[in-house]
Structure formats: C-alpha cells, structure tokens
C-alpha positions, 0 to 999 in steps of 0.5 A: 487014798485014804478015806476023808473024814468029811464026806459031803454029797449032793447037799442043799439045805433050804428055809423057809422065811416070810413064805418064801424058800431061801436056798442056802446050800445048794447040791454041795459035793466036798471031801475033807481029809484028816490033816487038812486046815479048809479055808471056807470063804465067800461073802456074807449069805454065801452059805459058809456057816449053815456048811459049818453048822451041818459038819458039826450035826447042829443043823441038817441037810434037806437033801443029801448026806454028811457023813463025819467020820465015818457017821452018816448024821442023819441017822443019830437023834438029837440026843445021840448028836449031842453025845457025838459032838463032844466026843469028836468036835471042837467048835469055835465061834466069832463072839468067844461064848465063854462065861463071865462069872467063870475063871479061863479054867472053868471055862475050859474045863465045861466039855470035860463035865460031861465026860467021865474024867476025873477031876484030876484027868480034868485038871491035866486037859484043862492046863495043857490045853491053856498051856498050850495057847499061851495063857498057862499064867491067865487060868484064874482070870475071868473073861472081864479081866482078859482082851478079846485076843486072850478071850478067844484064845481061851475059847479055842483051849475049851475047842481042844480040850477034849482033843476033838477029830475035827476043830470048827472055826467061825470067823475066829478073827472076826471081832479082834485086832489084827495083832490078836488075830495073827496071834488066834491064826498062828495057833490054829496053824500050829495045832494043825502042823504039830498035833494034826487036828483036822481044822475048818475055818469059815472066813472073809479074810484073804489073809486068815485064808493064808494061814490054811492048806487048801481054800475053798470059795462058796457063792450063793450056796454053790461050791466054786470048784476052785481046788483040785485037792478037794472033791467038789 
C-alpha cells in the first residue's frame, strides 16, 4: 500500500466564542491518497471547511497531527507554511477571490511571483494553465467582463498553475448556475483522471459529490465512517 499523502489522526480543532468552547472537529482519523478526487460533505457547521483549512496548514489543530506529504504541519512557522503552500497546494474558494483590476492572465500568474520562474517560464504556466480550463481566448479580460462560471474557471487556472500536489476546493459551485457548475466539476474530474492532482472538495451537493472517487460525510465535527476506502 502506498503511503497517503494526507495523513489525519486523532484530530479536533476547538474555539472559543462568546466564552463558550465550539467543538469543530472532533477526534478525526482520514487517510488521502494520491489520485483520490474526496467529496467532504455534510450540512453547513459540520466541520468541512475548518478539515479543508487544516490540509492546507491555514488554520491548526488543537489536538492531533496532519501530516501533508510527508510534513507534520505542526512543526513549520507561519512563514515556513506559507513557503510550504505555494509550492504544494492549489486552493480554490466559493466567492473566486480573483482581483478586479487584474486581467485572467495576471490573475493566473500571482502564485508564480513569488517563485523563481522567469517570466518567460511564467508566461508558458500561465497560458497552459488557462489552456487548460477553457479560456486560452479570455486571458486579457478582466473579472468584471467574465460570468461567474468563466470567473471560477479562472480561479482554478491560478490553483494549477503552480502545478500543486494537492488541489482544495471550497464549495467551488456554490455560487454558479448549474451549467457553469457541471462545466467547474468536469474540469476537476478531468484534471484528477488525466493529470492525477489529488482533489479535496468540500460540498453540499449530491450531485457535485458524484463527480468524485470517494465521499466522505461529516457531522457535527465527526467523521461518519461511511467509506471503507479511506482510514477513519
């Protein structure tokens, strides 16, 4: 059996609020491996983003270890997470985040300033990455003159373009119509089939679900077990 790459044991996350302590997580145990497209589902408070956000070291646990390929997060400063993010981690969110005085190229090409490329290597990322959602022909627009479904299709171009280990997605149909959305999911589906990206999805949607290799449902914090697939 091949190592996961994402390794969650015995995890709870807790805050405090108003003086009372809010249980998000609560003892979670999952195993990812490489390839796997995870569907993390459940009703809204259920813990799906706060478990997103701890795979991409943005928040941490209180109890517990993640351990991303191979890195106990734990053990890395905030600086040191940073570094760590945009070298292994795609992210993708609900509301796109793109910015409105930039053109779909620039966009794109943000994670790539902070790495040593040069701008010819950047410009070659940059235009395969929009080649390959689909919107080669859009990269001088900006956000203002796209739809929400070419927006986030954009924001998924800026998740790959730094060809991450592992691709985060946040309700990434959350806010599109359901053409725009089949068309975000088909090319996840299709970046996790033919290029192998390793894909977490937090959703809601039964059908979103579908367009990934294994579901996993959370509850109040708890991990269901509900996939054999997967440790937990």
């Amino acid at each position: 059996m091949p190592e996961p790459i994402v390794s969650i044991r015995n995890v709870s996350k807790r805050y405090g609020r108003d003086g009372l302590e809010v249980v998000a997580l609560d003892n979670i145990n999952l195993d990812i491996e490489k390839g796997d497209f995870v569907a993390l589902m459940g009703p809204s408070g259920s813990g799906k983003s706060t478990l997103l956000n701890l795979i991409a070291g943005i928040d941490r646990s209180t109890e517990g270890e993640v351990e991303v390929l191979g890195t106990d997060l734990a053990r890395l400063n905030e600086s040191q997470l940073a570094v760590w993010r945009n070298r292994h981690i795609g992210y993708i969110f609900q509301t796109f985040n793109l910015i409105p005085v930039l053109t779909a190229y620039e966009n794109v090409e943000l994670p790539l300033l902070l790495t040593k490329l040069s701008k010819k290597e950047r410009s070659r990322n940059v235009e395969t990455a929009l080649e390959l959602v689909g919107l080669a022909d859009r990269m001088d627009h900006r956000p203002k003159q796209l739809s929400g479904g070419q927006e986030q299709r954009v924001a998924i171009a800026r998740a790959i373009v730094i060809d991450p280990d592992i691709l985060l997605a946040d309700e990434p149909t959350g806010n599109l119509d359901a053409h725009s959305g089949e068309e975000v999911l088909n090319i996840l589906a299709t970046l996790n089939r033919e290029l192998n990206k390793t894909v977490v999805m937090v959703t809601h949607d039964p059908n979103a679900a579908s367009y990934a290799t294994h579901e996993r449902h959370l509850e109040k914090g708890l991990l269901l077990k509900d996939a054999p697939s997967l440790a937990g």
